[in-house]
TORBADO-905208 format. One record per residue (C-alpha): residue in three letters; residue number from 1; x, y, z. Coordinates in steps of 0.2 Angstrom, whole numbers. Each point is the difference from the previous one (the first is absolute). Layout:
REC   type   seq      xx      yy      zz
REC    ala   NUM       X       Y       Z
...
REM end
This chain:
REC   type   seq      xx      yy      zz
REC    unk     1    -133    -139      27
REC    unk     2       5       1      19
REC    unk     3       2     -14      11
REC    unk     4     -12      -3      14
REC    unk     5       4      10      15
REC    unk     6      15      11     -10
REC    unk     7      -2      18      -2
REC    unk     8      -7       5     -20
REC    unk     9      15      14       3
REC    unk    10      12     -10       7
REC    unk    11      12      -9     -13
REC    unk    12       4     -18       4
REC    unk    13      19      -7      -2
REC    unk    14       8      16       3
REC    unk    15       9       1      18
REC    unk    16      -9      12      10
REC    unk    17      16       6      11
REC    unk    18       9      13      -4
REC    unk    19      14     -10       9
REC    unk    20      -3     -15     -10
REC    unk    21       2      12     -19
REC    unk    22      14       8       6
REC    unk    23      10     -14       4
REC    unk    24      -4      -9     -14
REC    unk    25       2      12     -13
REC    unk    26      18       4       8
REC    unk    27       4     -17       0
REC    unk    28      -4      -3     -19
REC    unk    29       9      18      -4
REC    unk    30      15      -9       9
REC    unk    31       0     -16      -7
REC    unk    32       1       7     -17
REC    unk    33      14      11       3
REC    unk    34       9     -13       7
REC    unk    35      -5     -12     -14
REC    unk    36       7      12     -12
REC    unk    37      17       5       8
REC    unk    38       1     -19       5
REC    unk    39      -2      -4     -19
REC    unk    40      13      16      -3
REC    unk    41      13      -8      13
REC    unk    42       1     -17      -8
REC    unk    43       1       5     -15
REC    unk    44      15      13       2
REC    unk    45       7     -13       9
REC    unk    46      -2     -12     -12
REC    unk    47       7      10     -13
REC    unk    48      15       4      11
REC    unk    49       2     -19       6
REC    unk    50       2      -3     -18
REC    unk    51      12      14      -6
REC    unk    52      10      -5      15
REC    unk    53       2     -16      -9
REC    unk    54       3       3     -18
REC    unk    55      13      12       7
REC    unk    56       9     -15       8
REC    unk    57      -3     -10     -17
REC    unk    58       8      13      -9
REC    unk    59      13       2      12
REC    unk    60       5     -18      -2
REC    unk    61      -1       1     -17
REC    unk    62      11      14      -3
REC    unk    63      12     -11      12
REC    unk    64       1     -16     -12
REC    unk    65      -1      12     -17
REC    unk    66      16      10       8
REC    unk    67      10     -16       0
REC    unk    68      -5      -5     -17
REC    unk    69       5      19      -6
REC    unk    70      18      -4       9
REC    unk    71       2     -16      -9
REC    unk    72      -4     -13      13
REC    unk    73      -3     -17      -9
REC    unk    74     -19      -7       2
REC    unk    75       3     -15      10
REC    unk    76      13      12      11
REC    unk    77     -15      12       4
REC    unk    78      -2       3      18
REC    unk    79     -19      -3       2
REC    unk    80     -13       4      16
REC    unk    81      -9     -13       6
REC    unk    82     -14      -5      -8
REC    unk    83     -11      -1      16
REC    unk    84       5      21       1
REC    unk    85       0       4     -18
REC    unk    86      -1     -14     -14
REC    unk    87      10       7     -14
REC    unk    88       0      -6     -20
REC    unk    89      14       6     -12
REC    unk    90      -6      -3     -17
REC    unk    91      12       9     -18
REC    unk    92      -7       7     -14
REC    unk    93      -6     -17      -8
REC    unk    94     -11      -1      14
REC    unk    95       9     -17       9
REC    unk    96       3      -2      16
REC    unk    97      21       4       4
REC    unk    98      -3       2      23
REC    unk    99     -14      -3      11
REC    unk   100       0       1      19
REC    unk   101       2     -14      11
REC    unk   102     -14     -13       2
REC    unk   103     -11      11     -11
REC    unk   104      -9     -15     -14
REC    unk   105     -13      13      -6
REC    unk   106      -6      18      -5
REC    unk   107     -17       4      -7
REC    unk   108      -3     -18       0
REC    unk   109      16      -3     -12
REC    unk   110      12     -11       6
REC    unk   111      17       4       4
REC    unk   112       9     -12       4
REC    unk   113      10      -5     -15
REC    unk   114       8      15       0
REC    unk   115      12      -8      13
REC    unk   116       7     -12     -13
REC    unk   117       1      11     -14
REC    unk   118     -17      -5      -8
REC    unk   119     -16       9       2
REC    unk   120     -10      15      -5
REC    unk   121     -10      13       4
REC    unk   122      -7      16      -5
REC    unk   123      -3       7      17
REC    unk   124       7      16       3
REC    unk   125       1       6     -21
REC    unk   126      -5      16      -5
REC    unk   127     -10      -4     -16
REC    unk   128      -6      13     -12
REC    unk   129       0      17       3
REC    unk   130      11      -4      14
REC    unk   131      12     -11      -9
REC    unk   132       1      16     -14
REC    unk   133       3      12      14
REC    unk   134      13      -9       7
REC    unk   135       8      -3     -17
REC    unk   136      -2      19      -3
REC    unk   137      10       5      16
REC    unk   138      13     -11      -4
REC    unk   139      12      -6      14
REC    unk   140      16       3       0
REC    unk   141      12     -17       7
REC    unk   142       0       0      18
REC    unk   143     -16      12       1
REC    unk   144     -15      -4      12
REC    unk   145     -16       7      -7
REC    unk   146      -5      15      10
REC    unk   147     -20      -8      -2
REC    unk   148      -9     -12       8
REC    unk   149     -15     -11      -3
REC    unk   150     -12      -7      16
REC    unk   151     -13     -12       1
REC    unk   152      -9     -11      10
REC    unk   153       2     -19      -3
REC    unk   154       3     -16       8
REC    unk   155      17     -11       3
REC    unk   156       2     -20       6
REC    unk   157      14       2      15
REC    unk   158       4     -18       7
REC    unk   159     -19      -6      -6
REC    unk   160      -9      14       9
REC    unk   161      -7      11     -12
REC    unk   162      -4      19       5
REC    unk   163      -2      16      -9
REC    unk   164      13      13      -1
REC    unk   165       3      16      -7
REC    unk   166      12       1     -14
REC    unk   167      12      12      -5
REC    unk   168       9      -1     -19
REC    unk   169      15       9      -3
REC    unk   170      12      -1     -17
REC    unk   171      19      -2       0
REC    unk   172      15      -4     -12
REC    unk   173      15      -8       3
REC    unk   174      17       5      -5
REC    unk   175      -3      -9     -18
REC    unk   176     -14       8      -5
REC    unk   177     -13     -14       6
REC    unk   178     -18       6       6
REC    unk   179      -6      -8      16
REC    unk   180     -16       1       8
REC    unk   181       0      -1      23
REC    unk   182     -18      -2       5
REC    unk   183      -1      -1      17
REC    unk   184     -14      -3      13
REC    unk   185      -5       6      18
REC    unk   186     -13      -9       9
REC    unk   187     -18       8       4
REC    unk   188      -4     -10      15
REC    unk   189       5      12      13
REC    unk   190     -10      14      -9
REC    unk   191     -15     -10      -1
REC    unk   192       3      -6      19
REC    unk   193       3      20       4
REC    unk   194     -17       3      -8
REC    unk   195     -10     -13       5
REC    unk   196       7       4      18
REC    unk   197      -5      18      -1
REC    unk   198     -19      -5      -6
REC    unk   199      -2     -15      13
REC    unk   200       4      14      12
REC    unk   201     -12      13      -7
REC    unk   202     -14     -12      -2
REC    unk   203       4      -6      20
REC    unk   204       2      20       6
REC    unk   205     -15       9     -12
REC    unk   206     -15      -8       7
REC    unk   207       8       3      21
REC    unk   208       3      18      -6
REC    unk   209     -18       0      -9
REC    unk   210      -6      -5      16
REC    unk   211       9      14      10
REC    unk   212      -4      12     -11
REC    unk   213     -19      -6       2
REC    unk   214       2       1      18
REC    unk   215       7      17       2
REC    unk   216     -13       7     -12
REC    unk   217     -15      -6      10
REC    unk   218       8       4      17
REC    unk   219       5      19      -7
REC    unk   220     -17       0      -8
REC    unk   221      -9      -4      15
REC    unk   222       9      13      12
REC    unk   223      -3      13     -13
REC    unk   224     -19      -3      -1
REC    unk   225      -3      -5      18
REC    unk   226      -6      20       3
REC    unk   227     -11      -2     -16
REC    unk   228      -8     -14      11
REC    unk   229      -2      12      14
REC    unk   230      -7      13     -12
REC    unk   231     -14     -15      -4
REC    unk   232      -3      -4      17
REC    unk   233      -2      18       6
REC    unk   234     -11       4     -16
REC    unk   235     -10     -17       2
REC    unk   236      -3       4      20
REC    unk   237      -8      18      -3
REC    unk   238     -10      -4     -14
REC    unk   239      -6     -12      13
REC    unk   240      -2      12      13
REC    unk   241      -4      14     -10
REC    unk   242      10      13       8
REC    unk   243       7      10     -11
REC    unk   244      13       9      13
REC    unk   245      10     -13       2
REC    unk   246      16       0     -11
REC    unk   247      13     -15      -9
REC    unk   248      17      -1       7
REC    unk   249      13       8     -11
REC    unk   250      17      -7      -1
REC    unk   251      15       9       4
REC    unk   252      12      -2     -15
REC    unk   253      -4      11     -15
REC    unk   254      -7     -11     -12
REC    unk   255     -15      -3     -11
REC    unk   256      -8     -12      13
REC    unk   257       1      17      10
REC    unk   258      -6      11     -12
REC    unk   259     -16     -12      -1
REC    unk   260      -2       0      19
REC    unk   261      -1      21      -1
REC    unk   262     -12      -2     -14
REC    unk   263     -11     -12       4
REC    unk   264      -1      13      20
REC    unk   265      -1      12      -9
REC    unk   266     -14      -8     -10
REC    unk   267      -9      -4      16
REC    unk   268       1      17       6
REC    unk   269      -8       7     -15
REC    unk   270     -14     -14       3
REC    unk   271      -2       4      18
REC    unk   272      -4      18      -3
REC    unk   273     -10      -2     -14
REC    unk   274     -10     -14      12
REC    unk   275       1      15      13
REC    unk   276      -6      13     -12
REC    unk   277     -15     -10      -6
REC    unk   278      -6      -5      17
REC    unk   279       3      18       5
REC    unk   280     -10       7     -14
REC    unk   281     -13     -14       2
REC    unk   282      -4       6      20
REC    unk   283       1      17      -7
REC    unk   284     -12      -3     -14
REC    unk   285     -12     -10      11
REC    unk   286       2      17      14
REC    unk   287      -4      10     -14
REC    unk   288     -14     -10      -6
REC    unk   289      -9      -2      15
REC    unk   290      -1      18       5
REC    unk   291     -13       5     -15
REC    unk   292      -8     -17      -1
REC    unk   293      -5       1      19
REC    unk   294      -6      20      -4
REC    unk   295     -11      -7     -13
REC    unk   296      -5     -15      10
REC    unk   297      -6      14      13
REC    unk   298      -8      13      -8
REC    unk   299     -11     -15     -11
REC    unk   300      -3      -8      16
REC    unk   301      -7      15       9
REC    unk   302      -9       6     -17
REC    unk   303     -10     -19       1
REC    unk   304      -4       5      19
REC    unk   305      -3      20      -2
REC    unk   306      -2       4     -20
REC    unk   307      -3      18       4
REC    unk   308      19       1       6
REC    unk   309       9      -9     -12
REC    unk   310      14      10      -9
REC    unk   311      -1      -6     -16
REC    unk   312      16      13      -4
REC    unk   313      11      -7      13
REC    unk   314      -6     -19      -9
REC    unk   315       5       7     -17
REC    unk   316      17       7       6
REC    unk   317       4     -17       9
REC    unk   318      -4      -9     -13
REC    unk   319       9      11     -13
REC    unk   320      15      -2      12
REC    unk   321      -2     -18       1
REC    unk   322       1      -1     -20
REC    unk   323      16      10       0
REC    unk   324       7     -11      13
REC    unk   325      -2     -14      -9
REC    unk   326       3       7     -15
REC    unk   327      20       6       6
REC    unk   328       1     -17       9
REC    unk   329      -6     -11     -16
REC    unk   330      14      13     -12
REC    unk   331      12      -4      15
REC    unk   332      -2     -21      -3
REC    unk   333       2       2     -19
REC    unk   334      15      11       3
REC    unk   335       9     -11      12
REC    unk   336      -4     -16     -11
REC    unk   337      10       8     -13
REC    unk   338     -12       8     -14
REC    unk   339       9       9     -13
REC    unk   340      -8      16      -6
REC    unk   341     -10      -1     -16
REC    unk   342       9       5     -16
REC    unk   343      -2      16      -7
REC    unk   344       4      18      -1
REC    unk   345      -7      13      13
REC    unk   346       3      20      -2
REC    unk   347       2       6      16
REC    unk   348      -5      18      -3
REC    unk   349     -16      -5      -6
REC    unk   350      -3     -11      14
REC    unk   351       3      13      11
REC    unk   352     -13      13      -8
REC    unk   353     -13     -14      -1
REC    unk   354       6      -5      19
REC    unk   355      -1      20       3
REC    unk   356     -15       6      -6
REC    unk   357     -10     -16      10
REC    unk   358       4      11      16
REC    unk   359      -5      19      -7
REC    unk   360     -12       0      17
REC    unk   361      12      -7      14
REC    unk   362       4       9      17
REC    unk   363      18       4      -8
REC    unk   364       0       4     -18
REC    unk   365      14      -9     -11
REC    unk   366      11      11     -10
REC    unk   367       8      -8     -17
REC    unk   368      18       6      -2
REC    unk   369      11      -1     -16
REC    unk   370      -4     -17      -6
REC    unk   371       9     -10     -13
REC    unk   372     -10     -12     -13
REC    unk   373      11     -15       5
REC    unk   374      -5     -18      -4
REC    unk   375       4     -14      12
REC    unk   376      -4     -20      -2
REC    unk   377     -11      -4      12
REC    unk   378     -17      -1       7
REC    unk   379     -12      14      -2
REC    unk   380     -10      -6      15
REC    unk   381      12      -5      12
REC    unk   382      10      17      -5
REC    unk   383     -16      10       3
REC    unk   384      -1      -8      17
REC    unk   385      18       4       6
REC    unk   386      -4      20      -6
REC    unk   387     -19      -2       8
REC    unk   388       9      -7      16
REC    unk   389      13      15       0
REC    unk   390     -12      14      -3
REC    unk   391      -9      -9      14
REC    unk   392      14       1      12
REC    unk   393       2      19      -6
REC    unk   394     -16       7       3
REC    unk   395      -2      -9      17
REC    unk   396      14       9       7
REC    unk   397       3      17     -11
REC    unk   398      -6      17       8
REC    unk   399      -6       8     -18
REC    unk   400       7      -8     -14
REC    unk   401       9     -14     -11
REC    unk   402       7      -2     -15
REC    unk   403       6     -13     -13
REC    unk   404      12       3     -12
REC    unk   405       9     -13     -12
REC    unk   406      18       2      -6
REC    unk   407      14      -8      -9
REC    unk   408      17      -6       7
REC    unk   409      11     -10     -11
REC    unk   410      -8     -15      -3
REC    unk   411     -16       4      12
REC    unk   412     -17       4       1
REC    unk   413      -3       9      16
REC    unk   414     -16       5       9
REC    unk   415       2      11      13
REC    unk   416     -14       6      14
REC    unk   417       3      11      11
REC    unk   418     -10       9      14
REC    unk   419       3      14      16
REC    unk   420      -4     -11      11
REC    unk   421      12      -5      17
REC    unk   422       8     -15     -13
REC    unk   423       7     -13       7
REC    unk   424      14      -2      13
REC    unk   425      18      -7      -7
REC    unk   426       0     -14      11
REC    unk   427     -18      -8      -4
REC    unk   428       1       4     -22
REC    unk   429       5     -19      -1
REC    unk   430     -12      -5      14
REC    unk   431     -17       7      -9
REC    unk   432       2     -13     -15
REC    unk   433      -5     -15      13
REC    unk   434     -15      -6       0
REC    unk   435     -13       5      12
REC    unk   436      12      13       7
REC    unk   437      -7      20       5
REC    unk   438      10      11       6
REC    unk   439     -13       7      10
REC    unk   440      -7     -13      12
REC    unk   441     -13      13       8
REC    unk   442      -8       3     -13
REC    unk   443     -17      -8      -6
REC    unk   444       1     -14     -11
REC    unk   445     -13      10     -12
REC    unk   446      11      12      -3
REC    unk   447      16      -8      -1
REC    unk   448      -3     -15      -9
REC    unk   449       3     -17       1
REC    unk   450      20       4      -3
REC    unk   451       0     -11     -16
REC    unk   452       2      14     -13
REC    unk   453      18       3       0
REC    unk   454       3     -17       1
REC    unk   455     -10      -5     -15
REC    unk   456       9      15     -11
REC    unk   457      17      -7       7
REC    unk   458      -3     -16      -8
REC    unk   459      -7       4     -14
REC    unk   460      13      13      -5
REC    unk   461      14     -15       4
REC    unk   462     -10     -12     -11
REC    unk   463      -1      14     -14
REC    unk   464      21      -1       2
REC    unk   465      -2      18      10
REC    unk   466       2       6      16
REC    unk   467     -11      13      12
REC    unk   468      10       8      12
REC    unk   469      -3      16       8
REC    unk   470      16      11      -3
REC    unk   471      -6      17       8
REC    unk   472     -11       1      17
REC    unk   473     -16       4      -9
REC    unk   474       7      -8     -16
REC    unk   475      -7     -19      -9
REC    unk   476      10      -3     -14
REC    unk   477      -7     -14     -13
REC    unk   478      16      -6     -10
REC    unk   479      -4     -12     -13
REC    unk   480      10      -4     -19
REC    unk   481      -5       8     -15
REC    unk   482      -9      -9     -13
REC    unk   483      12      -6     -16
REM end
């Protein structure tokens, strides 16, 4: 159901600018790229951020496992600051021999017996696999283990307690005992790094959403602005109905372009069809009235004077008249667009039947070499193109005519031919409009109406042919072979 007042076409919820979709299909298409190269940025940084630090970890722990390798005593190693780095020096029983100043716990163990001796941990020991690894390498006296173990945790430096990442590295003293450095690097500044770095994304995203927003519609809306003059133009002559007036075409080469030279040409094809059907409506009303104001007469003075009506001259107008109408009512159905009737016509038979219809006329018609060649079409609108032709023929040969119908390639062709003057170059294109004769002189009677040639034109088009007139006294019928 449609809502009172909406158009039952019209969808509701939908923007209706073109402005308004653009912009915010552009603006989503950004936002989700920058959403996902956003996400991709934190996340290598993060993953930097923290190899950053458990490259210092390790680098610290390699400094305290160094000076356990040389042989420095526990409570004589040199140990970073806890604040920096807390650091926790456990032997191969797992107890706690060094731990970094005011470091009291890791992982939640505490520490800080360590500093009297006491104490113990296992923080920092590889166990399993690990431990049977290490055992498998076995290091040498004054050897620092080439491998080190990370992993994140948390240490108690002074009472604040903080995650780190820890580093893990093996060493042995000159005596042959195992030690175990674990050292830690804080995480706070990556976190602060990362969280700085998304505060800022989530401040700048929606300002550049909102550029990106505005650019879009303001680009859209210069790009359409001559589609709006297109509207206008169109919407004004369908208000005005003249058809000669034309949309104004951009200058740049673009599709907005293209549409502008379309849509005129368009037009111009609409004003000379308009043109062509009021000229051939005047024409056909011109034509009409001639016979109808004969008959009119000749009835009129027969009701007045019944011993001088010309019933012959009636009959001849009238059968005029019918004829008229006749090629003017075939005309409307051919302009509306009626495809001929399917089937399958043999041209050389319609010719003899066409033929020997005209045994008695003024100028005999000759049948040259004919072909039995089937084309799709209709019979009757075919006969009426080769009645039209023979027409023409006789009305302007001096003793005779003749129809032929040959191949050519692909082509059925029906040639007619007279001795007759033919026609002049310049006017074979001009003698297929309608109500056009070439001899305005002459009576009406005898010329016609002008609407044969024009009739077997468009009918030979709407069979997929042509009719043309090659030679000066030459009609040539070209239309494709059936199959």
């Amino acid at each position: 159901m449609t809502r009172a007042g909406a158009s039952p076409g019209r969808r509701t919820g939908v923007p209706g600018s073109v402005r308004a979709r653009a912009a915010a299909g552009a603006t989503v298409v950004v936002a989700l790229a920058l959403i996902a190269a956003g996400t991709a940025v934190l996340l290598v940084l993060r993953g930097n951020l923290q190899g950053q630090a458990g490259l210092q970890a390790e680098v610290a722990a390699r400094e305290v496992a160094v000076q356990i390798a040389t042989g420095t005593p526990y409570d004589r190693l040199h140990l970073p600051d806890g604040d920096e780095h807390p650091v926790v020096v456990t032997d191969e029983d797992g107890r706690v021999r060094a731990v970094g100043d005011e470091v009291r716990a890791v992982d939640g163990r505490s520490v800080d017996g360590a500093r009297t001796g006491a104490g113990h941990t296992g923080a920092g020991q590889p166990s399993g696999d690990d431990a049977d690894e290490d055992d498998a390498r076995g290091l040498r006296p004054g050897e620092v283990d080439d491998d080190v173990h990370q992993s994140d945790g948390t240490a108690d430096v002074d009472g604040t307690v903080a995650d780190y990442r820890f580093a893990a590295v093996e060493a042995e003293d000159g005596r042959g005992e195992k030690a175990t450095v674990r050292a830690g690097s804080a995480l706070a500044p990556e976190r602060a790094a990362v969280g700085s770095v998304r505060d800022a994304m989530l401040i700048g995203l929606p300002l550049l959403l909102v550029v990106v927003a505005g650019v879009t519609w303001l680009v859209t809306r210069r790009a359409l602005r001559p589609v709006e003059g297109i509207r206008s133009e169109m919407a004004a002559i369908t208000a005005s109905t003249d058809l000669s007036r034309r949309v104004p075409e951009p200058a740049a080469r673009d599709e907005i372009a293209r549409l502008a030279r379309t849509t005129n040409e368009t037009l111009a094809a609409l004003e000379a069809s308009v043109e062509r059907q009021r000229r051939f409506v005047a024409d056909a009303s011109h034509e009409l009235r001639s016979p109808i104001a004969s008959l009119r007469t000749q009835l009129e003075v027969g009701v007045a004077h019944p011993e001088l009506l010309d019933v012959p001259g009636a009959v001849a107008d009238t059968v005029r008249l019918q004829r008229l109408a006749a090629d003017l009512l075939l005309l409307a159905r051919l302009d509306a667009g009626e495809r001929p009737a399917g089937g399958r016509v043999d041209l050389a038979a319609l010719v003899r039947e066409e033929t020997a219809q005209r045994a008695g006329d003024r100028v005999p018609v000759r049948v040259g070499p004919s072909e039995g060649l089937e084309v799709a079409g209709s019979r009757s609108q075919l006969g009426r193109v080769l009645g039209n032709l023979l027409d023409n023929a006789q009305r302007h040969a001096a003793s005779s005519v003749e129809v032929a119908v040959v191949r050519d390639g692909a082509w059925a062709v029906l040639r007619v031919e007279d001795d007759g003057p033919g026609v002049p170059e310049a006017e074979r294109e001009r003698i297929f409009e309608r109500f056009v004769r070439l001899d305005d002189a002459r009576a009406r009677d005898d010329g016609g109406a002008g609407l044969g040639l024009a009739i077997a034109r468009d009918v030979a088009v709407r069979h997929g042919g042509s009719l043309a007139v090659p030679e000066r006294a030459v009609f040539e019928l070209r239309l494709p072979v059936a199959g």
